[in-house]
N, CA, C and O of each residue as an XYZ file, in Angstrom:
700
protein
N     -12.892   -125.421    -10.813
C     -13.440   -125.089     -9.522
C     -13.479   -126.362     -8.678
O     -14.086   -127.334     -9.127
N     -12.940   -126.420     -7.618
C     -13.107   -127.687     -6.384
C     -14.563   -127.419     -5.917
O     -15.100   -126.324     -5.749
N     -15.003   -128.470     -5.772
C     -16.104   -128.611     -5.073
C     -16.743   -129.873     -4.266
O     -16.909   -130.966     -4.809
N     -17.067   -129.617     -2.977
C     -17.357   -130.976     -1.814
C     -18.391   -131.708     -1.984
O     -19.536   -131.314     -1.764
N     -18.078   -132.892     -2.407
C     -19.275   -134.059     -2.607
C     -19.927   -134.719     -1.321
O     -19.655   -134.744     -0.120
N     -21.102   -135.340     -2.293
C     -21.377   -135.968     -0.856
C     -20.694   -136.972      0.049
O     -19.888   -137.384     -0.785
N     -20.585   -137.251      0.486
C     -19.540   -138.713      1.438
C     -18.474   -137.977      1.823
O     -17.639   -138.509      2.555
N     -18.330   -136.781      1.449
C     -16.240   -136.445      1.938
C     -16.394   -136.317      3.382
O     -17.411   -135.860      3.905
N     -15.335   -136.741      4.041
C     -15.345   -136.538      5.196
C     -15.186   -134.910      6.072
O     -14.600   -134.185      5.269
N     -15.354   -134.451      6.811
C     -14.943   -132.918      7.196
C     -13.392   -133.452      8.946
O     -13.435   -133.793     10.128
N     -12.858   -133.303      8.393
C     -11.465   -133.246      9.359
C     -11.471   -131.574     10.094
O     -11.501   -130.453      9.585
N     -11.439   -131.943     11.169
C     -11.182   -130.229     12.094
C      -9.786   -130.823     12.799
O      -9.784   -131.836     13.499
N      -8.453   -129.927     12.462
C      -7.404   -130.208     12.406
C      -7.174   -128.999     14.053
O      -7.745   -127.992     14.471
N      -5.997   -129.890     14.524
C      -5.845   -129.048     15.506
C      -4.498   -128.233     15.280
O      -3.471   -128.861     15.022
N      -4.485   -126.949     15.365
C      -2.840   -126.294     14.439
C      -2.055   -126.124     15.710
O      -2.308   -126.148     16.914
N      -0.882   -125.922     14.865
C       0.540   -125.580     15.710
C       0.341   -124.375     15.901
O      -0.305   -123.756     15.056
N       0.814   -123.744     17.001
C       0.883   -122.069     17.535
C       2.259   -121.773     17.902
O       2.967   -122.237     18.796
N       2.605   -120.372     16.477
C       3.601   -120.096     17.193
C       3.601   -118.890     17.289
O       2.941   -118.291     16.440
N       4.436   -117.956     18.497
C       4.258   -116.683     18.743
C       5.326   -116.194     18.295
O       6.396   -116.530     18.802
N       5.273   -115.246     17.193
C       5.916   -114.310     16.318
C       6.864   -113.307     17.166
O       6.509   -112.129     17.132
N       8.048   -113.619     17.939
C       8.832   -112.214     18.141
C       8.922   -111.183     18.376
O       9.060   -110.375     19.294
N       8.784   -111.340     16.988
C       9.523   -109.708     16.603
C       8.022   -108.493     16.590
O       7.989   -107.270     16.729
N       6.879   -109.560     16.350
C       6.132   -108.520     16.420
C       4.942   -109.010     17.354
O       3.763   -109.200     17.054
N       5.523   -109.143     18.444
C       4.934   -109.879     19.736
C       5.895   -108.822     21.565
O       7.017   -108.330     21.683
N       4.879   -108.911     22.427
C       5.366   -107.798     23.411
C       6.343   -108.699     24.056
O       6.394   -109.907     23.821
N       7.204   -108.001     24.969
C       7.581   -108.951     26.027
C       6.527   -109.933     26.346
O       5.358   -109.786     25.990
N       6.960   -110.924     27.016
C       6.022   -111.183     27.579
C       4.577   -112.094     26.927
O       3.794   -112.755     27.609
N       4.529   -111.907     25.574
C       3.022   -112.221     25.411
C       3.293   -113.876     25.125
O       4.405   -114.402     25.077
N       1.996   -114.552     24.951
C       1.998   -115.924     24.931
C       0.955   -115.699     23.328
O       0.340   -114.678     23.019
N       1.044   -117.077     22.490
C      -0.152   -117.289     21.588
C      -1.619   -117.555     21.672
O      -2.363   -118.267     22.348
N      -1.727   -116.664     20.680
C      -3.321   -116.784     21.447
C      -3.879   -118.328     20.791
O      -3.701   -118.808     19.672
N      -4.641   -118.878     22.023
C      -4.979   -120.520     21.679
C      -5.842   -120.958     20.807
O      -6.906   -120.435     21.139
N      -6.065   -121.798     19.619
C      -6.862   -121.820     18.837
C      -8.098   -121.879     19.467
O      -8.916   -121.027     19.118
N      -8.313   -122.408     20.022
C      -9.989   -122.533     20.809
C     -10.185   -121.113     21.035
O     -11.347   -120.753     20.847
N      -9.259   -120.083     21.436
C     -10.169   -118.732     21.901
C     -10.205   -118.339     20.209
O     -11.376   -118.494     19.864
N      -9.393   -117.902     19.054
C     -10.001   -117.651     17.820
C     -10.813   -118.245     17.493
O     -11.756   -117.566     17.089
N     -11.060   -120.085     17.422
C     -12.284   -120.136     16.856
C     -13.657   -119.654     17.974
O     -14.704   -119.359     17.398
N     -13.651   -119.600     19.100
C     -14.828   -118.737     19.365
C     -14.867   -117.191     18.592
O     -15.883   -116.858     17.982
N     -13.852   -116.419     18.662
C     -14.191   -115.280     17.867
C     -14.336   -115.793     16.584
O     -15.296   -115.150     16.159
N     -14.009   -116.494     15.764
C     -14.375   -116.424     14.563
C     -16.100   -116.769     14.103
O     -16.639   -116.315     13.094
N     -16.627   -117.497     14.924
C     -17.764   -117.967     15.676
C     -18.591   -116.917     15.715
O     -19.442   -116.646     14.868
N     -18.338   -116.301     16.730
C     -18.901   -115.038     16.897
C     -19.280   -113.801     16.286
O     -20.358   -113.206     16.306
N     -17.894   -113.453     15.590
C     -18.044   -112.825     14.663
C     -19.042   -112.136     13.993
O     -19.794   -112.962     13.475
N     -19.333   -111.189     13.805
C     -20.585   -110.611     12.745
C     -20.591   -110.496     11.185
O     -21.475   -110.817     10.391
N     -18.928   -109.755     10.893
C     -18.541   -108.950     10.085
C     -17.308   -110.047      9.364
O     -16.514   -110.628     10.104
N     -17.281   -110.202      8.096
C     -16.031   -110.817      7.615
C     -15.696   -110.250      6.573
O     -16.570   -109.961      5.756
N     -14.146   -109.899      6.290
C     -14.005   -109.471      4.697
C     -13.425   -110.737      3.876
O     -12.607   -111.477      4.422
N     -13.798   -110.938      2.753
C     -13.116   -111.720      1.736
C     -12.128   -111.548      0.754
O     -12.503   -110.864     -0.198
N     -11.090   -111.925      0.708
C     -10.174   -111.385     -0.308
C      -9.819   -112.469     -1.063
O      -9.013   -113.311     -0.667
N     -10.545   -112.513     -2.461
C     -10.010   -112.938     -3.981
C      -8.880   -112.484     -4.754
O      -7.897   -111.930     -4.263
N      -8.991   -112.650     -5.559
C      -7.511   -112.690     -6.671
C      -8.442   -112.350     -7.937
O      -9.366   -113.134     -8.155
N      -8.310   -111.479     -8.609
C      -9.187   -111.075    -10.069
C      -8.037   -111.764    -10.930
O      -6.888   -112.010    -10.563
N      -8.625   -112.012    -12.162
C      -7.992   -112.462    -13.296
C      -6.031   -112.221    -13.708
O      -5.010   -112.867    -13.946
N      -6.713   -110.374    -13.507
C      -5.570   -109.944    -13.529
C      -4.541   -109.711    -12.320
O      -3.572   -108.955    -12.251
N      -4.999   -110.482    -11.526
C      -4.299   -111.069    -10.217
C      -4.252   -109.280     -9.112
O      -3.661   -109.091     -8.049
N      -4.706   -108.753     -9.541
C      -5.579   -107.318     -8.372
C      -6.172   -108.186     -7.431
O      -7.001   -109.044     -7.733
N      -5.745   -107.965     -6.270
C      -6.921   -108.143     -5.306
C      -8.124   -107.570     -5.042
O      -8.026   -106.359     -5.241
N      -9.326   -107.910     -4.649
C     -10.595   -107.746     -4.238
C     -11.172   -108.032     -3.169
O     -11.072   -109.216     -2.845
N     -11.780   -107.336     -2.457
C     -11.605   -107.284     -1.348
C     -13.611   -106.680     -0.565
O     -14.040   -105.559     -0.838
N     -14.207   -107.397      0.067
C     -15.444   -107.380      0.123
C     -15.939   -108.005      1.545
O     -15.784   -109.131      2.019
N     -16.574   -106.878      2.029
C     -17.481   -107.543      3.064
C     -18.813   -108.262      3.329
O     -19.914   -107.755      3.118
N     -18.581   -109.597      3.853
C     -20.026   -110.671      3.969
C     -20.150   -110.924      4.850
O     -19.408   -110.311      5.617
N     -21.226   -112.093      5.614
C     -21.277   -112.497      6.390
C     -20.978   -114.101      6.322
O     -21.653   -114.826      5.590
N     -20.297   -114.424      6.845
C     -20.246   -116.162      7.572
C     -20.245   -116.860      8.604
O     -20.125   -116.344      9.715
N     -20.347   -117.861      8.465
C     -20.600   -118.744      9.780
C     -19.288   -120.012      9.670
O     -18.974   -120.777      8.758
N     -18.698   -119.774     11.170
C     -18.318   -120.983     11.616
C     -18.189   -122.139     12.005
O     -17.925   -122.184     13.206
N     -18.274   -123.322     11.406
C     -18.624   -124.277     11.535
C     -17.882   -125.766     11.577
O     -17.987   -126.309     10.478
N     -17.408   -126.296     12.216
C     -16.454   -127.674     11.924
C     -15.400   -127.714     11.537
O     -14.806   -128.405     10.709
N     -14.977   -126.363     12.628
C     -13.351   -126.104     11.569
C     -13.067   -125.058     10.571
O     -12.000   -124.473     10.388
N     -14.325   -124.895      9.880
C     -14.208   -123.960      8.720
C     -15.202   -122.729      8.416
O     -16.243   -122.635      9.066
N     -14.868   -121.771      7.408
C     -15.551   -120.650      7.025
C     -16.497   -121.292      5.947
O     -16.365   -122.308      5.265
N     -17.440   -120.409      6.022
C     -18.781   -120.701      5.278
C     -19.414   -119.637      5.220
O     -20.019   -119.101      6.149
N     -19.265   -119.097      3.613
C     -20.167   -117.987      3.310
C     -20.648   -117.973      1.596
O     -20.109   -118.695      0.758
N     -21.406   -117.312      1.391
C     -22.388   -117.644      0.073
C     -22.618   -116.608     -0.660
O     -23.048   -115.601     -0.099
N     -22.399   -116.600     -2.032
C     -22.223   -115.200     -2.969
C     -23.202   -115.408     -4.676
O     -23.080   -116.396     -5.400
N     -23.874   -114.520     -4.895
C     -24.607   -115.173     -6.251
C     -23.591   -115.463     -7.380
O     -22.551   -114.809     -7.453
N     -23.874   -116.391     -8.212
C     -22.576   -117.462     -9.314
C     -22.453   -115.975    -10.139
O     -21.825   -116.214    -11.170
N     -22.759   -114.751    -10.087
C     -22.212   -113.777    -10.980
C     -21.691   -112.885    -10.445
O     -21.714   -111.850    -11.111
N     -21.032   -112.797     -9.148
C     -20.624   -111.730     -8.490
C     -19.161   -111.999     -8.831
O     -18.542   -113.029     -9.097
N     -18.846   -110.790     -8.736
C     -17.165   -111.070     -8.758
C     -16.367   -111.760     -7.791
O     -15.516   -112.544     -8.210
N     -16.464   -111.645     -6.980
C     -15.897   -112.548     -6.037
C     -16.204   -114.235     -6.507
O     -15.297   -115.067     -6.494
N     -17.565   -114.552     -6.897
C     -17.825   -115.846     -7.605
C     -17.048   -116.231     -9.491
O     -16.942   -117.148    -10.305
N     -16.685   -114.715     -9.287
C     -15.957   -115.215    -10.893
C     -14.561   -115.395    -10.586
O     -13.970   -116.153    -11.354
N     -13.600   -114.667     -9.251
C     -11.999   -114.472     -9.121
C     -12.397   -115.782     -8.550
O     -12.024   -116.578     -9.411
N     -12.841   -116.333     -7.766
C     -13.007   -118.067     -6.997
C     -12.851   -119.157     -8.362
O     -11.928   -119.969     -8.418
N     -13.730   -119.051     -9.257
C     -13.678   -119.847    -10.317
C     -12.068   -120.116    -11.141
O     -11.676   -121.150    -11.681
N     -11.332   -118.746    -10.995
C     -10.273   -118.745    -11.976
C      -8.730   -118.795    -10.926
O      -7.562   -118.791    -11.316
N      -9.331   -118.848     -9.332
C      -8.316   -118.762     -8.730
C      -9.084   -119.198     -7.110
O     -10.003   -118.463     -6.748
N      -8.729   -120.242     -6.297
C      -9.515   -120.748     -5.371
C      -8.685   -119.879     -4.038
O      -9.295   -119.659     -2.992
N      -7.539   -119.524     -4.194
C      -6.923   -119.177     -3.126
C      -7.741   -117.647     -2.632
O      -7.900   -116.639     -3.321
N      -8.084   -117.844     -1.498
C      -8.660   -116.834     -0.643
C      -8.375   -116.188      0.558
O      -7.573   -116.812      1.253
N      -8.663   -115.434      0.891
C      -8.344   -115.203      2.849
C      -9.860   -114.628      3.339
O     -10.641   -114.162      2.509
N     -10.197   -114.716      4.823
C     -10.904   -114.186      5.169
C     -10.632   -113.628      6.911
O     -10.442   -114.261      7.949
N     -10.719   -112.263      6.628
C     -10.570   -111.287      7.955
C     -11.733   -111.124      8.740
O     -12.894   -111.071      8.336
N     -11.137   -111.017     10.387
C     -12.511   -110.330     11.327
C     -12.118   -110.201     12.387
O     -11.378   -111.027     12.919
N     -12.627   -108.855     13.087
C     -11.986   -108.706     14.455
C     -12.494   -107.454     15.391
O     -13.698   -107.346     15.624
N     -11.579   -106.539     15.907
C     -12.177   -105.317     16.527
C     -11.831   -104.195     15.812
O     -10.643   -104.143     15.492
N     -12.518   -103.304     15.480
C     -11.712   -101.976     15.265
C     -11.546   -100.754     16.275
O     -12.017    -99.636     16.485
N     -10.612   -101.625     16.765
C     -10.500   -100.437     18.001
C      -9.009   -101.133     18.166
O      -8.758   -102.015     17.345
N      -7.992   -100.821     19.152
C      -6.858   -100.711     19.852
C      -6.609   -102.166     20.885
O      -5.526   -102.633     21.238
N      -7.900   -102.634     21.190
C      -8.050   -103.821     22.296
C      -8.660   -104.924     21.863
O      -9.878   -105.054     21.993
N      -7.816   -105.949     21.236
C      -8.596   -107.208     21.042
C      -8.471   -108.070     20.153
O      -7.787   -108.080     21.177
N      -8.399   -108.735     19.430
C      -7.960   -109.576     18.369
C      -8.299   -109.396     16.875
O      -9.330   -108.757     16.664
N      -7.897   -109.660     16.240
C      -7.834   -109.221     14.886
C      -7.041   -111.006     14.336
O      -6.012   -111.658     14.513
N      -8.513   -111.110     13.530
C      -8.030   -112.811     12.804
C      -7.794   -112.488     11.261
O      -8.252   -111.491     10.702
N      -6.987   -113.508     10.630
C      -7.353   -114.156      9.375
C      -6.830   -115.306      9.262
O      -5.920   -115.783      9.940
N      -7.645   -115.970      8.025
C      -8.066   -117.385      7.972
C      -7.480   -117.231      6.398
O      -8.122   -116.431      5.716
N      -6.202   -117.979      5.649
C      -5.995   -118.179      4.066
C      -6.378   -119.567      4.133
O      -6.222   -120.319      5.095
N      -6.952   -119.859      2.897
C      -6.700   -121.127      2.429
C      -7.445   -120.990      1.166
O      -7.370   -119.948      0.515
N      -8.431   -122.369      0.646
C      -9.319   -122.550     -0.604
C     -10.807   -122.284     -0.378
O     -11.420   -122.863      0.519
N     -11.456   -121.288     -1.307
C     -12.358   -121.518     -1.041
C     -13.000   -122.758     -1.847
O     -12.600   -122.939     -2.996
N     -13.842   -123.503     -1.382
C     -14.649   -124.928     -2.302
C     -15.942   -125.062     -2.148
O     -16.522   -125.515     -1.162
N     -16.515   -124.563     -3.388
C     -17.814   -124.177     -3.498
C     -18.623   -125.907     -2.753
O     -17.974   -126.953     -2.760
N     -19.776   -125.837     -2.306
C     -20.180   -127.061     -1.434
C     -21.622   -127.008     -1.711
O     -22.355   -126.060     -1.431
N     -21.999   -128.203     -2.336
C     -23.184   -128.467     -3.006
C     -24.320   -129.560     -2.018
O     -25.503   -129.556     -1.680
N     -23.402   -130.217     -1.886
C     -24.401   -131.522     -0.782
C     -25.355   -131.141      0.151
O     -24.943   -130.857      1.276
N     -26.469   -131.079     -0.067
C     -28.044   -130.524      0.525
C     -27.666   -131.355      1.723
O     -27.538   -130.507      2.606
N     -27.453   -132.351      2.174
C     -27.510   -132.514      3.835
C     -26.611   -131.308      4.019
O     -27.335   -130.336      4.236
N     -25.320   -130.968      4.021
C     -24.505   -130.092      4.512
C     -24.844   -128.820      4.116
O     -24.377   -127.856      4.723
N     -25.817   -128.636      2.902
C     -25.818   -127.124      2.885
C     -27.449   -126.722      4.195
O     -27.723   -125.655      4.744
N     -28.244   -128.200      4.282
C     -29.279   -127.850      5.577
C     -28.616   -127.292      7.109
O     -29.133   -126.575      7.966
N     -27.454   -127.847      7.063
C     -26.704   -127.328      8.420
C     -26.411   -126.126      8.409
O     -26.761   -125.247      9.197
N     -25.334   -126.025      6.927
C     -24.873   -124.264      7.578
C     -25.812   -123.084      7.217
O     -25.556   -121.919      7.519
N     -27.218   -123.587      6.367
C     -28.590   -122.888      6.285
C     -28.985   -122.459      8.081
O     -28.964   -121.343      8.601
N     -29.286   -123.640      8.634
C     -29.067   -123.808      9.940
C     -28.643   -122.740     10.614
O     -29.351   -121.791     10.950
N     -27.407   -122.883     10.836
C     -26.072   -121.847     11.243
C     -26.345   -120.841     11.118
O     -26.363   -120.147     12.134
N     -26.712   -120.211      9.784
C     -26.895   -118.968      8.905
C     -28.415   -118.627      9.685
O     -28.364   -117.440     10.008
N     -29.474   -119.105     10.020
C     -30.648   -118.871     10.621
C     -30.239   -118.199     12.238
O     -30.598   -117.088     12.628
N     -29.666   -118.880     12.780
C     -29.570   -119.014     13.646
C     -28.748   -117.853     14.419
O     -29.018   -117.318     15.495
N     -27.791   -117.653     13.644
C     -26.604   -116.617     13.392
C     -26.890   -115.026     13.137
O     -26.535   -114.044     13.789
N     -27.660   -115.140     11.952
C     -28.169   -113.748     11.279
C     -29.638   -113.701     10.962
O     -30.138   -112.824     10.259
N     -30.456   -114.915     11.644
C     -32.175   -114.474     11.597
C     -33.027   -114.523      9.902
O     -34.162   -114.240      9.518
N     -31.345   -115.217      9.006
C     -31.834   -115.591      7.386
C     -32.162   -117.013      7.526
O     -31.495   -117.825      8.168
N     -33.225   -117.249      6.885
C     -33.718   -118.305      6.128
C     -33.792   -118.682      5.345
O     -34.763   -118.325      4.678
N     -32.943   -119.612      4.806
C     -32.289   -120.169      3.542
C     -33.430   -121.346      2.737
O     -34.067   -122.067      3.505
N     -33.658   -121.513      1.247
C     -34.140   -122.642      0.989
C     -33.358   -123.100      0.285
O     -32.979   -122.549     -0.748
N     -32.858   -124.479      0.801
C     -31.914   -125.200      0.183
C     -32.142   -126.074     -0.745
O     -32.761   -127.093     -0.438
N     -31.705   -125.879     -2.057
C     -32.352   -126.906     -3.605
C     -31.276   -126.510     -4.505
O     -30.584   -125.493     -4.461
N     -31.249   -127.603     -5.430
C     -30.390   -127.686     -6.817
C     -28.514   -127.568     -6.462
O     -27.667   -127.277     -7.306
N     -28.317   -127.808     -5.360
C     -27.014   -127.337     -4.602
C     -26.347   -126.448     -4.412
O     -25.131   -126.346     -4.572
N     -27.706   -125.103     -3.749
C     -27.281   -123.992     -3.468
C     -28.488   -123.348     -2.406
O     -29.612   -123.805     -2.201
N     -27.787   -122.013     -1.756
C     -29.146   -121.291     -1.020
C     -29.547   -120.839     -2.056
O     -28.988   -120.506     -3.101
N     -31.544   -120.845     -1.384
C     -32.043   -119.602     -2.725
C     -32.787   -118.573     -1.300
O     -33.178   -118.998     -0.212
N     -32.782   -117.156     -1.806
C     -33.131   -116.474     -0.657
C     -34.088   -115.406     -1.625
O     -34.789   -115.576     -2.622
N     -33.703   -114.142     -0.724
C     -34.758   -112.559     -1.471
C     -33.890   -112.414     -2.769
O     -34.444   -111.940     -3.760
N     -32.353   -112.847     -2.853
C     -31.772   -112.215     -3.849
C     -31.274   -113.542     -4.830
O     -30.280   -113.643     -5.548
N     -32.220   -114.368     -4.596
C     -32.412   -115.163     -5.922
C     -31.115   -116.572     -5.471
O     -30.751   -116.485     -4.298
N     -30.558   -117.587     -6.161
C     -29.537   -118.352     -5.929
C     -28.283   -118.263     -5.379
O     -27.534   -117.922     -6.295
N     -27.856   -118.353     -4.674
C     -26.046   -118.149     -3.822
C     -25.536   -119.651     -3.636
O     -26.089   -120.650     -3.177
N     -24.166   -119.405     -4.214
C     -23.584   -120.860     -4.178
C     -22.955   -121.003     -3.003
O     -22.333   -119.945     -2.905
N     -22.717   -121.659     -2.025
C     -22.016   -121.893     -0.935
C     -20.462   -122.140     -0.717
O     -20.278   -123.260     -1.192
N     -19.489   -121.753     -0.331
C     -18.134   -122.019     -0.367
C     -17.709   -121.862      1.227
O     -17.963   -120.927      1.985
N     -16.843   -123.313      1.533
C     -16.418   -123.774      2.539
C     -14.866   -123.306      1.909
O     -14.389   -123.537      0.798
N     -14.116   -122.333      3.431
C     -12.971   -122.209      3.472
C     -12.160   -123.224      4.681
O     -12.307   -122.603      5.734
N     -11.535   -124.249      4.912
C     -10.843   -124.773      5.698
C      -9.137   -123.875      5.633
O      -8.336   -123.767      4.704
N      -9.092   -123.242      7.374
C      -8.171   -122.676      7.219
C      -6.575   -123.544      6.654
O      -6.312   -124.550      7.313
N      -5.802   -123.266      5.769
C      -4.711   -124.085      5.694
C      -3.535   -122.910      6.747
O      -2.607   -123.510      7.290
N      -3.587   -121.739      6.932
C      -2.861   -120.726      7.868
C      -3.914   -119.716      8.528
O      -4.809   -119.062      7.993
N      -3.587   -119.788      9.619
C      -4.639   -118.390     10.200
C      -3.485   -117.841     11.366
O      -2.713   -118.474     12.088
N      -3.750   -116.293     11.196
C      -3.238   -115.592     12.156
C      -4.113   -114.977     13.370
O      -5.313   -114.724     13.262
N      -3.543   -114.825     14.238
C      -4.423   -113.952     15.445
C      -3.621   -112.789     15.890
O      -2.848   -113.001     16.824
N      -3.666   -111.698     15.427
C      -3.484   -110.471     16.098
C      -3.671   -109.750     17.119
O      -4.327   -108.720     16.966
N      -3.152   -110.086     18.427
C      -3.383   -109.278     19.228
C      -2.781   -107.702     19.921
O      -1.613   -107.315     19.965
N      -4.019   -107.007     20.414
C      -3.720   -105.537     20.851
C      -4.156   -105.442     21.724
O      -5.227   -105.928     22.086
N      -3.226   -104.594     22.461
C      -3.801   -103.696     23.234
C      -2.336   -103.517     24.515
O      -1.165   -103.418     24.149
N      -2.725   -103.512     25.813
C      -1.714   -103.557     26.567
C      -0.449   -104.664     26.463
O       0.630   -104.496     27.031
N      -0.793   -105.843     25.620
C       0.175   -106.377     24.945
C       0.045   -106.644     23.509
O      -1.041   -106.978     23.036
N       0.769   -106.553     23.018
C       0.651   -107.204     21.306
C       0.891   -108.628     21.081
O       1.611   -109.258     21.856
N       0.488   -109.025     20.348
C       1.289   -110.830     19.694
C       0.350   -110.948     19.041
O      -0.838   -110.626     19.028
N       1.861   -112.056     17.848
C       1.358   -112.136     16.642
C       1.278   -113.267     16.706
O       2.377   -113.809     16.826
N       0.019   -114.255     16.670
C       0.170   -115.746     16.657
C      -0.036   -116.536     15.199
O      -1.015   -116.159     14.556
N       0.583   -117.334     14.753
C       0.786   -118.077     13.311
C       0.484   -119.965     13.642
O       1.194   -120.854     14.111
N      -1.039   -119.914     13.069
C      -1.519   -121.439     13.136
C      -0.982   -122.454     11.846
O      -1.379   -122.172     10.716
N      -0.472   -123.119     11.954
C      -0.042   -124.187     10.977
C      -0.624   -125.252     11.167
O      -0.376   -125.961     12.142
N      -1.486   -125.539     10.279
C      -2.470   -127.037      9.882
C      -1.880   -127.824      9.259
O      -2.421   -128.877      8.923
């Protein structure tokens, strides 16, 4: 399992945008990283997709917060999603509209479980602030109503932006 120590630095990378063709309207342009990371920001709703042992995907809705570049969300060390992370770090995480008009993201990369109590007080922070939870941060994890959750920082290494509606485009970020 990777996991972020204290001292590492956090890099927020600025990606390449390119607009996909073939499955892009006349006409459309990429959508700019600054407008996804506000939706990703914003966001309410995220799904997570792991890799099980037997390499099945899994697939689960949480909540996270955006923060410095990256995804940040927190699962108890016995959930499945905390056991396919352990045996396989590669992840994605989805969020967007369900409707016909509007963007539709995902974010692949690693998830890396993140222990360092200054950084887990911030995205506790975030998480307060965001969804009205109050985190107590000790032993290098949240503890909440449902007992210990380990924290995992996703830094996107590819993210897409899907857009719909009166135009389509498919935009592809390279970090």
């Amino acid at each position: 399992m990777t996991t972020r120590n204290e001292g590492q630095q956090i890099k927020s990378k600025e990606p390449t945008a390119e607009l996909h063709p073939q499955f892009s309207s006349d006409g459309a342009v990429p959508t700019p990283w600054a407008e996804a990371c506000a939706l990703l920001e914003k966001a309410s709703i995220y799904w997570l997709t792991t890799v099980r042992p037997d390499g099945r995907p899994h697939i689960t809705p949480l909540f996270a917060v955006w923060m410095d570049g990256s995804l940040y969300f927190c699962t108890g060390p016995s959930e499945r999603k905390a056991n396919n992370l352990a045996g396989n770090t590669h992840c994605a995480l989805t969020t967007g509209c369900n409707v016909l008009d509007g963007i539709d993201l995902v974010v692949e990369g690693d998830a890396v479980q993140t222990s360092d109590e200054a950084r887990l007080l911030l995205i506790a922070g975030v998480f307060a602030s965001k969804y009205g939870w109050n985190y107590e941060v000790r032993d290098g994890a949240f503890y909440g109503e449902g007992g210990r959750a380990e924290v995992y920082e996703v830094a996107p290494a590819t993210a897409f932006a899907f857009g719909k509606g009166a135009v389509f485009s498919q935009t592809r970020y390279r970090f």
